[in-house]
DRENDO-1510 file (C-alpha; in Angstrom, 1 decimal, always signed):
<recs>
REC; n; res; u; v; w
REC; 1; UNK; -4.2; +38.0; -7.1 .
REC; 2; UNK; -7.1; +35.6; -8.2 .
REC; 3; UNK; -4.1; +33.3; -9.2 .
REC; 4; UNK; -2.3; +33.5; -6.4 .
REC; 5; UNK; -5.9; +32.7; -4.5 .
REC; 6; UNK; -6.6; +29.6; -6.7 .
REC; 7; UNK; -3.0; +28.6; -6.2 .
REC; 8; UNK; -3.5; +28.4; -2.4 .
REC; 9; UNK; -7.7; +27.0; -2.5 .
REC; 10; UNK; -5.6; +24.1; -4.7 .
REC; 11; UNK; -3.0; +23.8; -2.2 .
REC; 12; UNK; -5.9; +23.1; +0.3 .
REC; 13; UNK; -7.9; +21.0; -1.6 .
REC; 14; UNK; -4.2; +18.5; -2.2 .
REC; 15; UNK; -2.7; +18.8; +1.8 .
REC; 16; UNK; -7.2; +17.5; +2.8 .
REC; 17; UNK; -7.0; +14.7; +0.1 .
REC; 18; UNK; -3.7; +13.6; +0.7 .
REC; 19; UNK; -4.4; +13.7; +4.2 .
REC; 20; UNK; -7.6; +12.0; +4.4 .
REC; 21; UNK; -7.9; +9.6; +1.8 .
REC; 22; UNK; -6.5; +6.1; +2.3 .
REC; 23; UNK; -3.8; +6.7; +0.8 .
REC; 24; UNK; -2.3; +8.3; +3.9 .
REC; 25; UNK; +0.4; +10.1; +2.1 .
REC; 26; UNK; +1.8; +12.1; +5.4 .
REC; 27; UNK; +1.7; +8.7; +7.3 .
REC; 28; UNK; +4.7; +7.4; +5.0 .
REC; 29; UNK; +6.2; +10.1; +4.3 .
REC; 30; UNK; +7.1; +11.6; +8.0 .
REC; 31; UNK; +9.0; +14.5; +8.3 .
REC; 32; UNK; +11.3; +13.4; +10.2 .
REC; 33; UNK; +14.0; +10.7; +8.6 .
REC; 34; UNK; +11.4; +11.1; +5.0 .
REC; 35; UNK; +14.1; +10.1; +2.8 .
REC; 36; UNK; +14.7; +6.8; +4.3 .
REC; 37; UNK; +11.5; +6.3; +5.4 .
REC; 38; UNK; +9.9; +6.9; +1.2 .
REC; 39; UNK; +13.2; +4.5; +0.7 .
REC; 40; UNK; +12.0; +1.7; +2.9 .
REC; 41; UNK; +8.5; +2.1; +1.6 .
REC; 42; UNK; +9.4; +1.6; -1.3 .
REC; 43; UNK; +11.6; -1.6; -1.1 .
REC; 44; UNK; +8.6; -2.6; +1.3 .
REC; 45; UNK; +6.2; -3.0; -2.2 .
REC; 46; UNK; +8.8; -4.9; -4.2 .
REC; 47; UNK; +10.4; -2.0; -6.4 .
REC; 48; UNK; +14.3; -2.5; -7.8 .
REC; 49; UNK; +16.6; +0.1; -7.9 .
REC; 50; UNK; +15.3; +1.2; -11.8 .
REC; 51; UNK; +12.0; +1.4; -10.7 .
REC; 52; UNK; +12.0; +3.4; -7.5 .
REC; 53; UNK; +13.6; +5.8; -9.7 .
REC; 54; UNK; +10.8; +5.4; -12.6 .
REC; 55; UNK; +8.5; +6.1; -9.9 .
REC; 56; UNK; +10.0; +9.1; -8.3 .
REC; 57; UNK; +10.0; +10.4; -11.8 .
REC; 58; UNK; +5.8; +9.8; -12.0 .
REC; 59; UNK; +5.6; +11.2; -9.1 .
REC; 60; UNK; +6.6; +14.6; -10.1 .
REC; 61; UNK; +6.5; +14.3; -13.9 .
REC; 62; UNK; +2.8; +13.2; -13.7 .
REC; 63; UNK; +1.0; +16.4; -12.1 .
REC; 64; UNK; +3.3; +19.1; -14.0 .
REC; 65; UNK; +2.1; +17.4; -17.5 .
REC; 66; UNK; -1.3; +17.1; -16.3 .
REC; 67; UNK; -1.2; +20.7; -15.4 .
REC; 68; UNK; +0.3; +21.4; -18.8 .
REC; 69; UNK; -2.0; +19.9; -21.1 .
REC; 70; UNK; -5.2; +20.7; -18.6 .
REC; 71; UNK; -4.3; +25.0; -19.1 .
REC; 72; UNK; -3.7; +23.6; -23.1 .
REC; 73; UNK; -7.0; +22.2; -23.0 .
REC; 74; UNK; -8.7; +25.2; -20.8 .
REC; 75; UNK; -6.1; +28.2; -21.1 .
REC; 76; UNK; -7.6; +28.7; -17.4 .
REC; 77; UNK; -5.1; +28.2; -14.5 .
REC; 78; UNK; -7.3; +27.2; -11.8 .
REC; 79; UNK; -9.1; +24.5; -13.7 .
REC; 80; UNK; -5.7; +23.0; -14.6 .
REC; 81; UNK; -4.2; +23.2; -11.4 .
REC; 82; UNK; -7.8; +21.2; -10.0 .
REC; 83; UNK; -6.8; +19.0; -12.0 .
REC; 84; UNK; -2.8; +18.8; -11.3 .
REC; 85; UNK; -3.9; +18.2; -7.3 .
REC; 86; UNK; -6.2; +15.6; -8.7 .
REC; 87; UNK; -3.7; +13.2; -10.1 .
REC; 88; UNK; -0.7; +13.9; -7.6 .
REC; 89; UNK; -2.2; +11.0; -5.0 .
REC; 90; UNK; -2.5; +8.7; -8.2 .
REC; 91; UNK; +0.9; +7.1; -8.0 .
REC; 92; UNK; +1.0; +7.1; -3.8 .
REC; 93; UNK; -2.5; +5.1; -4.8 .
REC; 94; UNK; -0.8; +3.1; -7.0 .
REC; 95; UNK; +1.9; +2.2; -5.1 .
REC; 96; UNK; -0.1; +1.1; -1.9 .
REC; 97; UNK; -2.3; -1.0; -4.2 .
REC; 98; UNK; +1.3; -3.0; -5.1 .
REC; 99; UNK; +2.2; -3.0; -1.8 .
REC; 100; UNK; -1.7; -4.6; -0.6 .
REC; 101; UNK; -1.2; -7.4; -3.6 .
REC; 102; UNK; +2.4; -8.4; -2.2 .
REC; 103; UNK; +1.1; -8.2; +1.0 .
REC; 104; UNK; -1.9; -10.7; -0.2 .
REC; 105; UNK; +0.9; -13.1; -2.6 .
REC; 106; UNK; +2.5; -13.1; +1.3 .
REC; 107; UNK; -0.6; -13.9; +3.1 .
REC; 108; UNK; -1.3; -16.9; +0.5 .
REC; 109; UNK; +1.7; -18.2; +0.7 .
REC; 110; UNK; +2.4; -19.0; +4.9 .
REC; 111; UNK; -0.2; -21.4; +5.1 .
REC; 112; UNK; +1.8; -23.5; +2.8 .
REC; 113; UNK; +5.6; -22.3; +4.4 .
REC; 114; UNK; +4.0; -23.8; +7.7 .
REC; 115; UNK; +2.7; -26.8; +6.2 .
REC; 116; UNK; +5.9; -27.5; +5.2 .
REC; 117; UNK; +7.8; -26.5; +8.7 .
REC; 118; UNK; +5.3; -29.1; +10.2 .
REC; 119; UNK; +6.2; -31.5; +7.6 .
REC; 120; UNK; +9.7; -31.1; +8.3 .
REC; 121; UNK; +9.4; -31.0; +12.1 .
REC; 122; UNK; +7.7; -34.3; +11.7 .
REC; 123; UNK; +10.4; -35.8; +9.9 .
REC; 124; UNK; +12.6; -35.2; +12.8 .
REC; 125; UNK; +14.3; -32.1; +11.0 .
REC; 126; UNK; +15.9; -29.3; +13.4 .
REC; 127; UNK; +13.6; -26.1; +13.4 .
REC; 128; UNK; +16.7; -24.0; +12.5 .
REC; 129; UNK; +17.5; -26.7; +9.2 .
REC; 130; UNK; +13.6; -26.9; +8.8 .
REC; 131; UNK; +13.4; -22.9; +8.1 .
REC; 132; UNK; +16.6; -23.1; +5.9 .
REC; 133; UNK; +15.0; -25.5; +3.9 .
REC; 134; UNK; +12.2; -22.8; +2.8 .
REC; 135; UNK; +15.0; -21.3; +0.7 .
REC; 136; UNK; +14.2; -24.1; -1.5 .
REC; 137; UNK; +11.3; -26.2; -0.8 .
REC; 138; UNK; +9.2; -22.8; +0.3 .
REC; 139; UNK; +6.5; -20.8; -2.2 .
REC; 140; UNK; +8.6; -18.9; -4.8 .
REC; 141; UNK; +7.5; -15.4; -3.4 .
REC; 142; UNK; +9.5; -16.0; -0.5 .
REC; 143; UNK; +12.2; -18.0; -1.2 .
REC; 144; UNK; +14.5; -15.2; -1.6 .
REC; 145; UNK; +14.3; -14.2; +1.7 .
REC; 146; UNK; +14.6; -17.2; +3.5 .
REC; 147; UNK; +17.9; -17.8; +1.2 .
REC; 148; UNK; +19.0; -14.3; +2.6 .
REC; 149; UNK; +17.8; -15.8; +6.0 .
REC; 150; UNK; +20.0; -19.2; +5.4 .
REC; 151; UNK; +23.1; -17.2; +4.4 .
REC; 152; UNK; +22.7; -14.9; +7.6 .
REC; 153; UNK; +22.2; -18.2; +10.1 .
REC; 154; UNK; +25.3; -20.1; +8.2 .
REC; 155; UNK; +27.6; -17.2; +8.2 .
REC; 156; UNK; +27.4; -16.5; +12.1 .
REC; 157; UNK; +25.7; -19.7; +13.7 .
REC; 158; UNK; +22.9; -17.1; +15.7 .
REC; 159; UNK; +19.4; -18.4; +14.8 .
REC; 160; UNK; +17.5; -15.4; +16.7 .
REC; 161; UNK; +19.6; -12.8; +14.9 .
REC; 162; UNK; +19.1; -14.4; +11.6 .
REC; 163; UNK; +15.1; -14.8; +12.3 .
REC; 164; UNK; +15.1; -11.4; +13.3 .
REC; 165; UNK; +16.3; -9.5; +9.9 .
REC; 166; UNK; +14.2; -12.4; +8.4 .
REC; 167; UNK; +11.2; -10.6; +9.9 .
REC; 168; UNK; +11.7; -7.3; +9.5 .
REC; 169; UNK; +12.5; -8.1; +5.6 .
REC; 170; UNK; +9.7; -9.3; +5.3 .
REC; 171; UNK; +7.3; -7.1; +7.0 .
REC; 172; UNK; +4.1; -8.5; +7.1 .
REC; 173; UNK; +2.1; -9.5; +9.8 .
REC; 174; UNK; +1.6; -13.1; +9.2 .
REC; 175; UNK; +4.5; -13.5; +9.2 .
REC; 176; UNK; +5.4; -12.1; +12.6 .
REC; 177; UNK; +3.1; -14.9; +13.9 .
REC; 178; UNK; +4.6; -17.3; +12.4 .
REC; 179; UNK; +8.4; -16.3; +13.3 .
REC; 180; UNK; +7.5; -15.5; +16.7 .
REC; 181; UNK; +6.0; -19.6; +17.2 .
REC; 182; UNK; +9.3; -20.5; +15.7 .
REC; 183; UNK; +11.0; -18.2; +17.8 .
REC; 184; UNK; +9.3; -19.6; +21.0 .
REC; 185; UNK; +9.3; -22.8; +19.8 .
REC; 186; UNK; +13.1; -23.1; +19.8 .
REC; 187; UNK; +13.5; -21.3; +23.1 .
REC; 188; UNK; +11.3; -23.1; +25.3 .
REC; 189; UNK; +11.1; -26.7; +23.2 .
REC; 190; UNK; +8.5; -29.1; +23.5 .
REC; 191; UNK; +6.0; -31.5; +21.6 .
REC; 192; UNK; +3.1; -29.1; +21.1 .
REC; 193; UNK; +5.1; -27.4; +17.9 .
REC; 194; UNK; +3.6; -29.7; +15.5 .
REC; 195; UNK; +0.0; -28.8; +16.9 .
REC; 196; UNK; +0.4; -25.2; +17.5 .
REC; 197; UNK; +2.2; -25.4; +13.3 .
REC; 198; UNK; -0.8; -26.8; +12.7 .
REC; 199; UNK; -4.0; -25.2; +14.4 .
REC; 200; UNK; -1.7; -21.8; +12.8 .
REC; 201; UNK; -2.0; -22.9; +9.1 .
REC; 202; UNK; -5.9; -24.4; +9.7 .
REC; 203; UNK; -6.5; -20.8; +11.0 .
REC; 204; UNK; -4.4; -18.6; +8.3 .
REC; 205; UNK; -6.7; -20.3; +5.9 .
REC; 206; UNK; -9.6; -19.7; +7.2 .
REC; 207; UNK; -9.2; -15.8; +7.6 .
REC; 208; UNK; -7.7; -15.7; +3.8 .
REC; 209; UNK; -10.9; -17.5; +2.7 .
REC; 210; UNK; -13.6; -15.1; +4.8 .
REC; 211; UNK; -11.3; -12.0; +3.8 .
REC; 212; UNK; -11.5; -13.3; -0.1 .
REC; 213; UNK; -14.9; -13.7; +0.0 .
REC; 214; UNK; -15.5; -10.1; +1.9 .
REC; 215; UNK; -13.2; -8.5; -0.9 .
REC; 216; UNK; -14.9; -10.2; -3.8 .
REC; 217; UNK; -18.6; -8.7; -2.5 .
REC; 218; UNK; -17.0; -5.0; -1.8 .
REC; 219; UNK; -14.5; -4.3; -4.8 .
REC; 220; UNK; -17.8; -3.4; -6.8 .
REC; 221; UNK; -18.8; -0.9; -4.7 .
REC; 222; UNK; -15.2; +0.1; -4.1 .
REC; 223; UNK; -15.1; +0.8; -7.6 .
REC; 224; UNK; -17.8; +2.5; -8.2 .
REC; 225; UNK; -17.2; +5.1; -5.4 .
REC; 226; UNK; -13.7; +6.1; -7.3 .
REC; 227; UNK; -15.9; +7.1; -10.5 .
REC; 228; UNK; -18.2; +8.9; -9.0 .
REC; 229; UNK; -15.3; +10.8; -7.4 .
REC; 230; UNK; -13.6; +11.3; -10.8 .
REC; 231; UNK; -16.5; +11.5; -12.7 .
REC; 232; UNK; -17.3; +14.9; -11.4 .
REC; 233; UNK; -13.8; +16.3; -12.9 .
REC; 234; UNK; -13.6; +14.7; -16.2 .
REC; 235; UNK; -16.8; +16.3; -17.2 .
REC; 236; UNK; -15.5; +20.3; -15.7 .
REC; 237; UNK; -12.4; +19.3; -17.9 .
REC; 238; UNK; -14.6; +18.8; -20.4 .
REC; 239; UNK; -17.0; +21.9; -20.0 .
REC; 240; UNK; -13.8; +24.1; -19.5 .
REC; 241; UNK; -12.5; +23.3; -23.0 .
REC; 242; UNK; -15.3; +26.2; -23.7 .
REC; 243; UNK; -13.5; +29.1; -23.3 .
REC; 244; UNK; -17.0; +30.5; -22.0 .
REC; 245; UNK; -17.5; +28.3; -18.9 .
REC; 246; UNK; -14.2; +27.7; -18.6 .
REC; 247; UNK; -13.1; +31.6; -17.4 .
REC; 248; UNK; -16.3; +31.5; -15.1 .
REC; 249; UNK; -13.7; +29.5; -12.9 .
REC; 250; UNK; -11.3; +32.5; -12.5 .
REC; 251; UNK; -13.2; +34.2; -10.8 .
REC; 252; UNK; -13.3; +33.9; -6.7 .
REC; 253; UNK; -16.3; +32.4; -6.6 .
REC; 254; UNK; -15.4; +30.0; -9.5 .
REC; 255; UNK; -12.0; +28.9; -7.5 .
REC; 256; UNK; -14.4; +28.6; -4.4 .
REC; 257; UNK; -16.7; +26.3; -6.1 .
REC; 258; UNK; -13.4; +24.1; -7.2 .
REC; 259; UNK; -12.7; +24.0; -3.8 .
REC; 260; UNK; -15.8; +23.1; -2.0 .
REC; 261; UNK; -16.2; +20.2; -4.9 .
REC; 262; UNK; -12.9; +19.1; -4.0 .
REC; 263; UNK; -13.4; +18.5; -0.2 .
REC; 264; UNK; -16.8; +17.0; -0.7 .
REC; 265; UNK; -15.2; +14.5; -3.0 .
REC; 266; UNK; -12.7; +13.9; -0.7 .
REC; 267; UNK; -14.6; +13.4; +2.6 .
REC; 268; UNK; -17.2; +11.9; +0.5 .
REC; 269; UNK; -14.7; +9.1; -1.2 .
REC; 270; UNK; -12.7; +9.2; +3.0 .
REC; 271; UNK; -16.3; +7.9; +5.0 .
REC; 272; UNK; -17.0; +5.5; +2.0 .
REC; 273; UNK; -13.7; +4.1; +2.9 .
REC; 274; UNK; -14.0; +4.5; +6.3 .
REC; 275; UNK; -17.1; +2.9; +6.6 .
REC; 276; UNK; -16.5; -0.3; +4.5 .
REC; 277; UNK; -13.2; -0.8; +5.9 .
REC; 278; UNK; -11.8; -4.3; +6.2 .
REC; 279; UNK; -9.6; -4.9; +9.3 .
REC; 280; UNK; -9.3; -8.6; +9.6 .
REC; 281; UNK; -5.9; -8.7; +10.2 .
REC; 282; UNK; -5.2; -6.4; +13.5 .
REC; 283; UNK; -1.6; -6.6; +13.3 .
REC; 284; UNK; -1.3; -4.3; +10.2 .
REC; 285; UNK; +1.4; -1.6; +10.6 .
</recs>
C-alpha cells in the first residue's frame, strides 16, 4: 500500500513538473495527432532519422536506469522513483534547448539572407531568381532549404506555393517576416522593396543585439536557479545511501515530504522562469 501511495505522490509530482516548467511537455505533445506532432517537433530541432530514434531511446531508457541504480544506491522505492520523475523532463529540456540554439543560428542568419535579397534586388535581379540564389550565396544554415525551395519553384513555375512550404520548413518567426515582405512585395510590386529590405535587416539587428545582451546578463542567474533546484536531490540521494534515513522515506509522511519538496521545487524553478522571461520576439509559436 505505502508503495502503491509513493507510486502515485511521484506520479503527481512528474504530470506538475512536466506541466509547469518551461519545458511544456503536454504543449508538444497533444493528445490528439501526438505521434506526428513528437515527429514534427522533432524534425523542427534539426534531428535525422538516427537520432530521433537515439532520443526516443533516452527518453525512456534514461528514467528506468536512473530508477535502477537510485533503489541500488537506496534499496528504498520512493526515493528512487523521486528521482526517476526527476530526470524524465531532462531530455524534453534538452531537446528544447537545441531547438532555442537553431532557432538563434536562424535568427543570426536573416539579417544577412536580406542583405543579400537587397543586394540582388539592386542589381536588377527578379525577386523570385533573387530568393533562388540563397541556395547558394545564402548563410550555410539555410542554404538547404532555400535549395529545397529552388527545386520546388523550378519544378512547377508557382512562386507562392514554393514560398509557402519554404516557410513552414523553416518555422521560425523571422522568417515569416521576411517571406511575407517577399510575398507582398511580388504581389503588389513597387520601388519601396529595397527600403522596406532594408529598414528589416537595420531592425533584425538591432533586436538580436538587445536580446544578446539581455541573455548574456540572465544566463547566470538562469543557472544558478537550476542548481538550487537539483541541489536539493543530489544531497537526499546522498543521505538515502544510509539505509537509516533512507527507510524514514517509506513511510507516508516520508513520501509526503518527497512530494511537497517536489512541487516547491517546481513552482519555485516555474515563477523564477516566469518572471525573468524574455519575450522579444512576439511571434514565437
Amino acid at each position: 500500500m505505502e508503495l502503491f501511495v509513493g507510486v502515485l505522490l511521484a506520479l503527481g509530482v512528474l504530470l506538475v513538473y512536466a506541466t509547469v516548467v518551461e519545458i511544456r511537455l503536454f504543449e508538444y505533445l497533444p493528445f490528439r495527432n501526438w505521434g506526428s506532432r513528437l515527429r514534427n517537433y522533432l524534425l523542427k530541432a534539426g534531428l535525422d532519422h538516427r537520432q530521433r530514434i537515439l532520443f526516443l531511446i533516452v527518453v525512456v531508457g534514461l528514467p528506468a536506469f536512473v530508477l535502477l541504480i537510485s533503489y541500488g544506491l537506496t534499496r528504498v522505492w520512493p526515493v528512487a522513483i523521486a528521482m526517476m520523475a526527476a530526470v524524465v523532463p531532462l531530455p524534453w529540456g534538452w531537446l528544447r534547448m537545441r531547438l532555442e540554439k537553431r532557432r538563434q543560428r536562424f535568427a543570426n542568419a536573416w539579417p544577412d539572407i536580406t542583405d543579400s535579397l537587397l543586394t540582388a534586388v539592386r542589381a536588377g535581379v527578379s525577386l523570385p531568381e533573387a530568393v533562388v540564389q540563397l541556395a547558394v550565396v545564402g548563410p550555410e544554415t539555410t542554404r538547404p532549404f532555400f535549395q529545397k525551395f529552388a527545386t520546388d519553384y523550378r519544378t512547377s513555375g508557382r512562386f507562392d506555393e514554393a514560398l509557402y512550404e519554404l516557410q513552414r520548413s523553416l518555422y521560425d518567426p523571422t522568417a515569416d517576416r521576411v517571406i511575407e515582405v517577399i510575398r507582398l512585395s511580388r504581389e503588389v510590386g513597387g520601388n519601396e522593396m529595397g527600403n522596406i529590405l532594408r529598414d528589416l535587416s537595420m531592425m533584425m539587428r538591432e533586436n538580436l543585439r538587445i536580446s544578446g545582451e539581455i541573455q548574456a546578463r540572465q544566463s547566470w542567474i538562469v543557472n544558478a536557479a537550476r542548481l538550487a533546484v537539483a541541489a536539493p536531490w543530489i544531497v537526499l540521494l546522498l543521505i538515502s545511501t544510509r539505509t537509516d534515513a533512507g527507510q524514514a522515506y517509506s513511510s507516508a509522511t516520508g513520501m509526503m515530504v518527497l512530494a511537497c519538496g517536489g512541487i516547491a521545487c517546481t513552482f519555485a524553478y516555474w515563477l523564477m522562469q516566469r518572471l525573468g522571461r524574455i519575450n522579444l520576439d512576439h511571434d514565437r509559436r
